[in-house]
N, CA, C and O atoms as a GROMACS GRO file, in nm:
protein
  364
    1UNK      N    1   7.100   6.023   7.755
    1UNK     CA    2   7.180   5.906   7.730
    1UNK      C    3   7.107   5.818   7.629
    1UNK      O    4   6.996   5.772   7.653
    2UNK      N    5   7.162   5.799   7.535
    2UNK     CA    6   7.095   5.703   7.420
    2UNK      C    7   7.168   5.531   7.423
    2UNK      O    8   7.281   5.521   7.470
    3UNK      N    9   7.126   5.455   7.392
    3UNK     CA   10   7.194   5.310   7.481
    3UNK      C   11   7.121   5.253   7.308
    3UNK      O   12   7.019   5.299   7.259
    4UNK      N   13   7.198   5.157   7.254
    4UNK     CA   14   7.166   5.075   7.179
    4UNK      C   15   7.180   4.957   7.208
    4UNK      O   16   7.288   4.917   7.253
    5UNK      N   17   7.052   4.856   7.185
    5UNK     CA   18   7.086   4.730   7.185
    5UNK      C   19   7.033   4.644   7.060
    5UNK      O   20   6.932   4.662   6.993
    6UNK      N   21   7.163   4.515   7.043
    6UNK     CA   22   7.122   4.426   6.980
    6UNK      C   23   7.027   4.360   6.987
    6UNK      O   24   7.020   4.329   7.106
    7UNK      N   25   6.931   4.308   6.924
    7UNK     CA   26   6.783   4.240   6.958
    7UNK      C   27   6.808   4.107   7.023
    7UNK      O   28   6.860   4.013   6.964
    8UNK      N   29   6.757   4.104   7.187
    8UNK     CA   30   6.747   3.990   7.238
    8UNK      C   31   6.902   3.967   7.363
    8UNK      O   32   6.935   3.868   7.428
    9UNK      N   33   6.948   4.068   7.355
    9UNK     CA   34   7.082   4.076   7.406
    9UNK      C   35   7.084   4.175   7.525
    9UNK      O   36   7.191   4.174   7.585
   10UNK      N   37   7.026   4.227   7.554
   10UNK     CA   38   6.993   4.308   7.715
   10UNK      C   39   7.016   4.186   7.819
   10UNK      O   40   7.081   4.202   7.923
   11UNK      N   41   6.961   4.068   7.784
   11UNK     CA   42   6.986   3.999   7.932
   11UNK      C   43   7.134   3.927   7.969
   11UNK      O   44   7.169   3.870   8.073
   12UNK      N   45   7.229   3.960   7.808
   12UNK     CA   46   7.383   3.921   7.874
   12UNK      C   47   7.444   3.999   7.957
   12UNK      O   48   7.545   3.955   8.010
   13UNK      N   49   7.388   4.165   7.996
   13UNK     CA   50   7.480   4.191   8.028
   13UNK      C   51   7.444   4.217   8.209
   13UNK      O   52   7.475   4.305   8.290
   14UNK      N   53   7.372   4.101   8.214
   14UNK     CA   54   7.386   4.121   8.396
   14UNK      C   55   7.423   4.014   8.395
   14UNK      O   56   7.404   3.975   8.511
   15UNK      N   57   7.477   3.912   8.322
   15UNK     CA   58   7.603   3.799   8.396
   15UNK      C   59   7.675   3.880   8.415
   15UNK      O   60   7.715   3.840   8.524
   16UNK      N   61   7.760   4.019   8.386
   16UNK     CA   62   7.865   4.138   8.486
   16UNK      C   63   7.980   4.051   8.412
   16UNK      O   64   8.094   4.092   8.438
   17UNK      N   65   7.970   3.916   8.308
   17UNK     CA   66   8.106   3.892   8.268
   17UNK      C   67   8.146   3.971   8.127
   17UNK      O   68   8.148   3.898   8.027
   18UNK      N   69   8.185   4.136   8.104
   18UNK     CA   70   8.146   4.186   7.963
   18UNK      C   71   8.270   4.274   8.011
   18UNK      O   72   8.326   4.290   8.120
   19UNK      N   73   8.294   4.341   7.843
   19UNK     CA   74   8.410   4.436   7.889
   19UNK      C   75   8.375   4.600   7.818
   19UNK      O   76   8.345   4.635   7.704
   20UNK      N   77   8.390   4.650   7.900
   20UNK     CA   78   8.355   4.771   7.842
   20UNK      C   79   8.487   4.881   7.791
   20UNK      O   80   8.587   4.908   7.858
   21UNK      N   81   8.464   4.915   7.702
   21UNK     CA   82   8.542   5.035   7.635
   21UNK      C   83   8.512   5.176   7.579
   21UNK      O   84   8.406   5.173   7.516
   22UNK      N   85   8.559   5.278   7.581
   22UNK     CA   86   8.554   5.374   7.480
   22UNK      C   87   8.633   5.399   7.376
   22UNK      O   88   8.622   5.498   7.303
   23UNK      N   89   8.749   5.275   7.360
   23UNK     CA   90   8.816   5.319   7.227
   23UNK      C   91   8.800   5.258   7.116
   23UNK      O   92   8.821   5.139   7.096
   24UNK      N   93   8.761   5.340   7.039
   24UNK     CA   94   8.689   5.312   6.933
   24UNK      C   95   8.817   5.216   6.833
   24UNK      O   96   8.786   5.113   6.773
   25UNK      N   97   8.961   5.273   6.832
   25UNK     CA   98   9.010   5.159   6.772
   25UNK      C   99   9.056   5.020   6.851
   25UNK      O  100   9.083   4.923   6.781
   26UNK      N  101   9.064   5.011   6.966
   26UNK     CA  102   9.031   4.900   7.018
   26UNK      C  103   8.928   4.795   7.006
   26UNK      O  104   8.943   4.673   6.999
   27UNK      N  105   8.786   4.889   7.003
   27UNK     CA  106   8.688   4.770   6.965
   27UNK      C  107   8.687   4.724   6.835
   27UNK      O  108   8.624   4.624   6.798
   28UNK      N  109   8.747   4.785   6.773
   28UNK     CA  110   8.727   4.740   6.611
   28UNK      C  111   8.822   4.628   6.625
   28UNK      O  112   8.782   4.519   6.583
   29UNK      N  113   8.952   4.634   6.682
   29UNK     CA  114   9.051   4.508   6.707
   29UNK      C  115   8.989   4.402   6.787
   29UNK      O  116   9.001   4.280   6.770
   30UNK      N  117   8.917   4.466   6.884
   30UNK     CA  118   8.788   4.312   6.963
   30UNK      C  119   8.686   4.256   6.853
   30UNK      O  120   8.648   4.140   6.871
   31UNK      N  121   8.630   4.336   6.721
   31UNK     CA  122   8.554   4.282   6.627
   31UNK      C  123   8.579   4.224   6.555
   31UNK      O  124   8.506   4.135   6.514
   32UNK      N  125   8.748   4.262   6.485
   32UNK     CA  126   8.775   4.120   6.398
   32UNK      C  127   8.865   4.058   6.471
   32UNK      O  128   8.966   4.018   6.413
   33UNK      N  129   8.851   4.037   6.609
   33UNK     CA  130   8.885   3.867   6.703
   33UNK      C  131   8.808   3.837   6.718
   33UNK      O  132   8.808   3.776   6.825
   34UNK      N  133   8.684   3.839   6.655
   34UNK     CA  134   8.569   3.777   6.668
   34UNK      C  135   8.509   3.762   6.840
   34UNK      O  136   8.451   3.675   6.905
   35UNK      N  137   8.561   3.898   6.863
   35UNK     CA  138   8.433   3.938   6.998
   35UNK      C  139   8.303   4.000   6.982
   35UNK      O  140   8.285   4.107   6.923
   36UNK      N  141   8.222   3.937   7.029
   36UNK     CA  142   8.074   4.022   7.015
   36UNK      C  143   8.069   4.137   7.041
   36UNK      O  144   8.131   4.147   7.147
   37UNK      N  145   8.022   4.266   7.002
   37UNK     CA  146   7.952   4.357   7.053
   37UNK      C  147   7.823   4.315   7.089
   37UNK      O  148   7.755   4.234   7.026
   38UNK      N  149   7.794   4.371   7.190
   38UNK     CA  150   7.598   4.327   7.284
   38UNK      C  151   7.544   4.476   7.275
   38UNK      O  152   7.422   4.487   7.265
   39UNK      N  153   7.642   4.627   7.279
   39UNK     CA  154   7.548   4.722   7.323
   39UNK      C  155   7.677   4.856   7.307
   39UNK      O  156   7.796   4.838   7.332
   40UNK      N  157   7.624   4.973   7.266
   40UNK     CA  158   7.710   5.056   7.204
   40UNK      C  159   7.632   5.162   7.320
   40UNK      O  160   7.532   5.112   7.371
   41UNK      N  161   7.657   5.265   7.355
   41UNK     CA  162   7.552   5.320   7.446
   41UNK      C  163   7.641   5.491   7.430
   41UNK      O  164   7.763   5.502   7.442
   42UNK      N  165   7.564   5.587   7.407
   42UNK     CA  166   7.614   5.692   7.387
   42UNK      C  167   7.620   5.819   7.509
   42UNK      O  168   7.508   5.856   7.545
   43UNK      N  169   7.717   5.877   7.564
   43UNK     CA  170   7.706   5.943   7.726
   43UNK      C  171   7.756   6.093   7.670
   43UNK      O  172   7.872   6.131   7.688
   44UNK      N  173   7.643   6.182   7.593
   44UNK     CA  174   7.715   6.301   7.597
   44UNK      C  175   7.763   6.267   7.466
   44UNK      O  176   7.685   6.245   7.373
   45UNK      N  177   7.896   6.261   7.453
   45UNK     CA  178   8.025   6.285   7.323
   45UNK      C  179   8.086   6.198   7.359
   45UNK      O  180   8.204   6.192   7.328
   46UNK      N  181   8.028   6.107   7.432
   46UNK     CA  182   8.163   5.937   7.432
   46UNK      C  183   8.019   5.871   7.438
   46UNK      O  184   7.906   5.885   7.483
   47UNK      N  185   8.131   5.755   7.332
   47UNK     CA  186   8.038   5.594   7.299
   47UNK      C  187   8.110   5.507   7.379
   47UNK      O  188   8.233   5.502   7.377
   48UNK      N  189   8.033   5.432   7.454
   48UNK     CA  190   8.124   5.309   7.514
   48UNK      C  191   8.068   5.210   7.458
   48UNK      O  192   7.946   5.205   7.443
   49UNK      N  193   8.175   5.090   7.405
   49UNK     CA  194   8.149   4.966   7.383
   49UNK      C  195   8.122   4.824   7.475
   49UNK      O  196   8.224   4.777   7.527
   50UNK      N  197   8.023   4.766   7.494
   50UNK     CA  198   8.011   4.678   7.558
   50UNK      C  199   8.060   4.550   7.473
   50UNK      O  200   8.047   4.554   7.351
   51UNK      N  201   8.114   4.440   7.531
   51UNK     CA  202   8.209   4.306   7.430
   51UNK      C  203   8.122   4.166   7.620
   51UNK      O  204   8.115   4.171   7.743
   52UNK      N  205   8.085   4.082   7.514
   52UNK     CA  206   8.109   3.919   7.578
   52UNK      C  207   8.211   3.906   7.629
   52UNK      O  208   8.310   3.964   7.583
   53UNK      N  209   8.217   3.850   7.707
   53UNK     CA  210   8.368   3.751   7.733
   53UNK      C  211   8.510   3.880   7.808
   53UNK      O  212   8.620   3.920   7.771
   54UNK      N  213   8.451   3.894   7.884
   54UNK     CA  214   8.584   4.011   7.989
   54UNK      C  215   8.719   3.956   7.952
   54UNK      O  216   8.811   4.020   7.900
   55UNK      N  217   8.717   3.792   7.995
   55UNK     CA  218   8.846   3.746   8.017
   55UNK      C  219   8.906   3.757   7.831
   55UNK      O  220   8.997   3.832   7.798
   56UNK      N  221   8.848   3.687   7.753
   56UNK     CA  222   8.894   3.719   7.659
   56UNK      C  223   8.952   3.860   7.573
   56UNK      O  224   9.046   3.875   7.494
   57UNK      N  225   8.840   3.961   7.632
   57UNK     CA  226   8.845   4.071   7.557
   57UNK      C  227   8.964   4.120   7.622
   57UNK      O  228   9.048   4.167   7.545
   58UNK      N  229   9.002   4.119   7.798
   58UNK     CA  230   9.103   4.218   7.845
   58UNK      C  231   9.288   4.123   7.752
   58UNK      O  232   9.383   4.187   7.706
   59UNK      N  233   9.275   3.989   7.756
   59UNK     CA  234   9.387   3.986   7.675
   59UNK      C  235   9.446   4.013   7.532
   59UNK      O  236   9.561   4.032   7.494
   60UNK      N  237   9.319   4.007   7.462
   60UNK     CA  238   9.314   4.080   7.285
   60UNK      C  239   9.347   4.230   7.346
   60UNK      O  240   9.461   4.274   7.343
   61UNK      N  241   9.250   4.294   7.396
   61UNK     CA  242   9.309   4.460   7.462
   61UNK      C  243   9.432   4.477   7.515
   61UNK      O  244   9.498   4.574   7.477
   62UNK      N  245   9.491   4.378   7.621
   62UNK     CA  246   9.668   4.422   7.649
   62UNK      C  247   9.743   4.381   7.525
   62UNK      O  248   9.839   4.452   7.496
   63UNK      N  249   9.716   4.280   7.449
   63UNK     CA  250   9.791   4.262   7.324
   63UNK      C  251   9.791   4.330   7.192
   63UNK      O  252   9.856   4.291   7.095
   64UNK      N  253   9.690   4.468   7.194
   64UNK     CA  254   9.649   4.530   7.148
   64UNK      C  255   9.772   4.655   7.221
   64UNK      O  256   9.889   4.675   7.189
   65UNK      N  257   9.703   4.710   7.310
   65UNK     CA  258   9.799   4.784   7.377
   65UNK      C  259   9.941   4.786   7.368
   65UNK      O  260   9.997   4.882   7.314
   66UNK      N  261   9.997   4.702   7.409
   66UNK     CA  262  10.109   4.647   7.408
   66UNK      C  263  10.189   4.630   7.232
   66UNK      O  264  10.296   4.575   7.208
   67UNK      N  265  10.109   4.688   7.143
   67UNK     CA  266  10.195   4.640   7.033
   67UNK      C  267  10.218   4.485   6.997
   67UNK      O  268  10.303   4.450   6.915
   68UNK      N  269  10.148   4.410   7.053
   68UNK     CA  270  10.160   4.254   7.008
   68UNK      C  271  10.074   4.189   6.931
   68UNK      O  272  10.105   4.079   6.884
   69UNK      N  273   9.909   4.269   6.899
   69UNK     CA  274   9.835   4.222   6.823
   69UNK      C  275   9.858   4.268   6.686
   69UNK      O  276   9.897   4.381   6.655
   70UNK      N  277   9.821   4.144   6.583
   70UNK     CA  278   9.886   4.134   6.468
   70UNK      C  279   9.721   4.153   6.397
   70UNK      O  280   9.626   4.096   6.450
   71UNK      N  281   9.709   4.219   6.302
   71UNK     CA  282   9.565   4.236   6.257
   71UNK      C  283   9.570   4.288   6.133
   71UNK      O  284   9.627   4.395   6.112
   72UNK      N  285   9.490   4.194   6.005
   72UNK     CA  286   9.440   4.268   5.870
   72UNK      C  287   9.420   4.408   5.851
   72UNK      O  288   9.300   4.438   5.856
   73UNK      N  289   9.500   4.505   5.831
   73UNK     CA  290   9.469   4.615   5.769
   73UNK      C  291   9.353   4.669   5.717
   73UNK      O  292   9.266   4.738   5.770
   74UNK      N  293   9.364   4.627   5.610
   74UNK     CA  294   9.178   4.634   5.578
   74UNK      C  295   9.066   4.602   5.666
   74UNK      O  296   8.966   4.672   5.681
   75UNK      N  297   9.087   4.505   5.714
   75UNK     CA  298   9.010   4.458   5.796
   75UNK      C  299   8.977   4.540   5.956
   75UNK      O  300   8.885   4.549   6.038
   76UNK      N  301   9.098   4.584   5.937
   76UNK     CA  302   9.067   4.685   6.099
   76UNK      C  303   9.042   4.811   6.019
   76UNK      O  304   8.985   4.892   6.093
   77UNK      N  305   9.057   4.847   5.931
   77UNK     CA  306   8.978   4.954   5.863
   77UNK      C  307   8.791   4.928   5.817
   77UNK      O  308   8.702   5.013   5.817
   78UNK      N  309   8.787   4.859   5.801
   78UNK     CA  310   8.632   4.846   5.749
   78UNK      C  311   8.524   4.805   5.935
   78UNK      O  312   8.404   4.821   5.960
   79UNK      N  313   8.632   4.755   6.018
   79UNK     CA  314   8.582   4.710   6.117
   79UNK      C  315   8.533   4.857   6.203
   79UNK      O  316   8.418   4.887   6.237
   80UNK      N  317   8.667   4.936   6.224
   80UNK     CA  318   8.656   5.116   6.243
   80UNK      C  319   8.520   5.197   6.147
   80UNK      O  320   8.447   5.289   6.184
   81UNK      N  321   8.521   5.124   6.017
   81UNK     CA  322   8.399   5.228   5.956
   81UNK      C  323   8.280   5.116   6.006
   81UNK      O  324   8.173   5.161   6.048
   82UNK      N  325   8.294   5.023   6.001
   82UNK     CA  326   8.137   5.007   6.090
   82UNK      C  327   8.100   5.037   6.192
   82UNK      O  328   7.983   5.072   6.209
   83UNK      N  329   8.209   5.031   6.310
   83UNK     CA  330   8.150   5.108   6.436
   83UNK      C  331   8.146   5.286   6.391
   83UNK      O  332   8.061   5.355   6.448
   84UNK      N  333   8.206   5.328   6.324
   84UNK     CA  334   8.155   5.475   6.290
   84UNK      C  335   8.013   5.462   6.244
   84UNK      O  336   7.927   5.478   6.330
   85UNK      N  337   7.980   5.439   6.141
   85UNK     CA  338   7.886   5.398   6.073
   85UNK      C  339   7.716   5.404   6.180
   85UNK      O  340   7.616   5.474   6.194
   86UNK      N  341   7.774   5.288   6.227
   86UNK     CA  342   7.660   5.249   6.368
   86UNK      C  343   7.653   5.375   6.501
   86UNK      O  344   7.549   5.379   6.567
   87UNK      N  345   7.743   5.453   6.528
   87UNK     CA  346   7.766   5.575   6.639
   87UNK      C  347   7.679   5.671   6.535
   87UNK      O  348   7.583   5.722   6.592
   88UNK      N  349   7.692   5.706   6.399
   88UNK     CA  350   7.710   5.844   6.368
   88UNK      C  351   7.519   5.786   6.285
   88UNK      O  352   7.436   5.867   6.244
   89UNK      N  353   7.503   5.659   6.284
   89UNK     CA  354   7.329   5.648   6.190
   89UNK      C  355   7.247   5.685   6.301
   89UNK      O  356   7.147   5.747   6.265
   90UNK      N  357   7.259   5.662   6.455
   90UNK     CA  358   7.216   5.665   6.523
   90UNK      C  359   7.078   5.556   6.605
   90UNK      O  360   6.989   5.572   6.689
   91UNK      N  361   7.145   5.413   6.490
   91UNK     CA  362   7.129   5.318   6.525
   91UNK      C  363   7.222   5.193   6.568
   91UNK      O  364   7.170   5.088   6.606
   0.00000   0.00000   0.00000
């Protein structure tokens, strides 16, 4: 298991208030709503994303889901090649 962390950011995630994901185009839609990523962590052939803020992240995610989030094109494209980017440098 390979686990990445941001420098100085290991101790947010035992407040237990964080949201975790594996979909990779979801988190890119949590990155430009300006949710933090804290920790990308690799299990095998799935990356899960760790995000700040549960409460925030699970309503950007159902509005996401749901077909209701409205989001820059480009912007959720370049947001997708940075989390590729960061999974595949292996940093």
């Amino acid at each position: 298991m390979k686990s990445i962390w941001r420098k100085g950011e290991k101790k947010n995630l035992m407040k237990n208030n964080n949201y975790k994901t594996k979909d990779l185009a979801e988190s890119a839609a949590l990155l430009i709503n300006k949710q933090h990523l804290i920790k990308f962590e690799k299990v095998g052939k799935i990356c899960w994303f760790y995000f700040e803020s549960a409460e925030k992240c699970t309503k950007i995610s159902n509005d996401y889901f749901f077909g209701e989030l409205m989001v820059n094109a480009r912007e959720f494209h370049q947001a997708i090649t940075r989390l590729k980017n960061r999974i595949f440098s292996g940093s």
